[in-house]
C-alpha positions, -999 to +999 in steps of 0.1 A: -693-330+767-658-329+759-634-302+780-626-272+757-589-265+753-578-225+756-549-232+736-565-221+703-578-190+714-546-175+727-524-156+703-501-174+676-468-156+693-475-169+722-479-203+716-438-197+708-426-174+739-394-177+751-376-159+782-358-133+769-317-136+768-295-105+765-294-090+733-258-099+719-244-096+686-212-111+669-188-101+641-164-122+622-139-103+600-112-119+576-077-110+583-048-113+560-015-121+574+014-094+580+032-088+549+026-077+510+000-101+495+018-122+472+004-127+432+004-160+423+013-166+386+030-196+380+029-232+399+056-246+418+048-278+421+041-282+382+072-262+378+093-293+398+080-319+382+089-307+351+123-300+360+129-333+377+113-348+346+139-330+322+165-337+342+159-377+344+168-376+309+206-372+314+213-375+275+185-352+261+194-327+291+228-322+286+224-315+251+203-282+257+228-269+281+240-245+255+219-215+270+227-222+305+262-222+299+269-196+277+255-174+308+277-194+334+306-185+312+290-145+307+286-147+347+317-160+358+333-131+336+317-101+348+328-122+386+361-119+371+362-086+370+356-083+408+393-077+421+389-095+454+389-132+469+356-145+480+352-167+513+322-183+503+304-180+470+261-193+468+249-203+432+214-198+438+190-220+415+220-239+402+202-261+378+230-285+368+255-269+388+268-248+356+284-220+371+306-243+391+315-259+357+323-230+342+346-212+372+369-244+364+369-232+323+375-194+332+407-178+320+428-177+349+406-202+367+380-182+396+383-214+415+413-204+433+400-171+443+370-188+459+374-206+494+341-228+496+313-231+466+273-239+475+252-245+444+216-249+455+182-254+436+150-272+445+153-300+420+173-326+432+180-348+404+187-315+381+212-305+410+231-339+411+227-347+374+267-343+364+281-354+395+301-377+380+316-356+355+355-344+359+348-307+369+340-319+404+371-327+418+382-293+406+367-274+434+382-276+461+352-270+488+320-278+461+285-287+481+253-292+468+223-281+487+186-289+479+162-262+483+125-258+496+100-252+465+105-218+457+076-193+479+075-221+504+096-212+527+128-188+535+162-195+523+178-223+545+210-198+547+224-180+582+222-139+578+258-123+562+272-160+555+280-150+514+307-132+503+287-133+469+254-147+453+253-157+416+219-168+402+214-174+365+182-184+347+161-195+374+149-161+389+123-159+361+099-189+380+096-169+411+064-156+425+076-137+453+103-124+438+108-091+459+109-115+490+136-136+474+158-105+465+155-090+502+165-128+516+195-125+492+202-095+505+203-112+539+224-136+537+254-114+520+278-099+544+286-059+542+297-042+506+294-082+488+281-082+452+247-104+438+249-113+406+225-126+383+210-131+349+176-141+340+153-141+312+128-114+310+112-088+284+103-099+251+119-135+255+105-159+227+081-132+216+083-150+179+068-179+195+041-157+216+031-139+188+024-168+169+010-193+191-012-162+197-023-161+160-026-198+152-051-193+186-072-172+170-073-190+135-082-224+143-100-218+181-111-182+179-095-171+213-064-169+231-048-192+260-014-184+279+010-210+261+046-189+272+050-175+307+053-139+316+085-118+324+097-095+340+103-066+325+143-045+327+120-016+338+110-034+374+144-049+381+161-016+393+133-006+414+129-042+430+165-043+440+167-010+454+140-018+479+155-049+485+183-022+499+208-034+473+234-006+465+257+002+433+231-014+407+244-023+375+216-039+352+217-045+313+202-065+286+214-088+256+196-108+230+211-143+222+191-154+189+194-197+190+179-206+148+159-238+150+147-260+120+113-259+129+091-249+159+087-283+169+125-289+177+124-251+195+092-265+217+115-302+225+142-282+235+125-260+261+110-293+272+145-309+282+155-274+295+125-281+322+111-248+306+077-255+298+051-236+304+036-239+343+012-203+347-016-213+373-048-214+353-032-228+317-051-253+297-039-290+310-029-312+282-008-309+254-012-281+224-038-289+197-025-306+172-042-280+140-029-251+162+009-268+161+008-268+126-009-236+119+014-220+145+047-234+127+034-223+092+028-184+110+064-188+122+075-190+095+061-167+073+062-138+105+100-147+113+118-170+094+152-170+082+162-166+043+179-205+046+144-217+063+155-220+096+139-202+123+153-179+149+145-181+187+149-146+207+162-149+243+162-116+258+186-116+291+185-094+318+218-088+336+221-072+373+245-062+399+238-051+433+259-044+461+249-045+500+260-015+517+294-013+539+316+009+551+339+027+526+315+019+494+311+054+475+278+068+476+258+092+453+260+132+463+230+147+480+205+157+451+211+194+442+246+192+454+259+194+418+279+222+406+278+220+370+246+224+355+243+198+324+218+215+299+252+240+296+270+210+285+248+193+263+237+223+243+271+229+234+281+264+263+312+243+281+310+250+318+313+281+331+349+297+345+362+267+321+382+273+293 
């Protein structure tokens, strides 16, 4: 007779008991890093290679240089205007270097009321594509500095090095761009001026407004073909918290007329300003929406001798960081002259 086991007759649990351990229990939480969380709208990276691709093409490149240096001439005027000499001047997001072209065409030359000249951008064959044209050896202290991609990292700049920071048409690519304007901030020295220029607003809103419709027509939806802007609205505010003082900001319309959208969409394409928002389609446009898009253009905006215009809107700023001696507003309800009295037409009071 075989043995009979007890194991089946004790309870199921116990077939399984363990010592107890002490009763412990652990948490894991997610922590952001210190700082405002930063929106993420366009890519950098895509954003380089298609500047360094533009830019390879010296020929094609140069020929769509007439935005950029109609605002290095508008920018070196308004710099004009500044009655003082300037130690060291940073062109940040140079491109081709067209500010320092221009401070050799001004009307009496800036160059000899600036010391040293730093143009610096993040494409390096943009950056060095005209160094062999004449306007070089017109500077007298002219370096070229290649930048980290833009959100990357800081600016490779000491703190109160600049007497004066230019920028013009490059801000518009930045993510971070409160971060960028407090840097800049940084690296001025007391009561120096930034000045910039950058598209923003309603830029190319013929082409956005089209593209949009020809979407709907022939795909029944919509897809981001032209990158958001920055409106005039949120530049005051952004450079007053970056501590900037004295802000000047204004806008103007230049209005380029193209034959057809096609040559408007080739020419943004050597500028290096194609489209690079995080999350667009991949690939080139369709080809039915091209054609349905440059046949809405045309009816929606065209010109009376066929040609099509091209709106860039252009924000202009001036900020000052603070110093000793720089005029400052009166505290609020200081004022002695109450203007409803003036502007309805009463004069001021004890006036005649």
């Amino acid at each position: 007779m075989k043995p009979v086991s007890s194991r089946p007759l004790l309870p199921f649990p116990a077939l399984r008991r363990r010592p107890r351990r002490p009763f412990s229990w652990r948490r894991d939480y997610a922590l952001q890093t210190p700082g405002a969380p930063m929106l993420q709208v366009f890519n950098s990276e895509t954003k380089y290679l298609q500047r360094e691709r533009a830019a390879a093409d010296r020929t094609n490149s140069r020929k769509v240089d007439y935005l950029r240096d109609e605002l290095a001439a508008r920018l070196c005027d308004r710099l004009l205007d500044i009655d003082r000499h300037f130690s060291a001047v940073l062109d940040l997001g140079a491109n081709a270097c067209n500010i320092a072209r221009a401070l050799t065409l001004s009307s009496p030359p800036l160059t000899t009321r600036i010391s040293s000249f730093t143009s610096a951008d993040s494409s390096p064959t943009l950056l060095h594509r005209d160094d062999d044209l004449p306007f070089n050896g017109l500077l007298s202290q002219h370096t070229r500095t290649v930048l980290p991609l833009p959100d990357s990292a800081p600016l490779p700049f000491a703190p109160a090095s600049f007497a004066a920071v230019v920028s013009s048409l490059s801000l518009h690519w930045i993510n971070d761009l409160p971060s960028l304007l407090a840097q800049i901030e940084r690296i001025l020295l007391p009561d120096s001026p930034f000045l910039a220029v950058m598209l923003g607003g309603d830029s190319l809103f013929e082409l956005r407004t089209s593209l949009q419709l020809a979407d709907l027509d022939r795909r029944g939806g919509v897809s981001t073909h032209v990158s958001p802007l920055a409106d005039v609205r949120d530049m005051g505010g952004l450079l007053t918290k970056a501590g900037f003082k004295m802000l000047t900001i204004d806008v103007d319309d230049i209005v380029v007329n193209f034959p057809d959208t096609f040559a408007l969409m080739q020419d943004l394409q050597a500028m290096g300003e194609s489209n690079s928002v995080l999350g667009r389609e991949l690939g080139g446009l369709n080809r039915d929406v091209m054609v349905a898009n440059e046949a809405i253009y045309r009816e929606l905006h065209g010109n009376e001798d066929g040609s099509l215009p091209a709106t860039f809107r252009l924000i202009f700023m001036i900020g000052w960081t603070e110093g000793k001696g720089q005029p400052k507003s009166l505290p609020r309800g200081s004022a002695q002259i109450n203007m409803k009295d003036i502007l309805e037409g009463g004069g001021i009071k004890g006036v005649t």
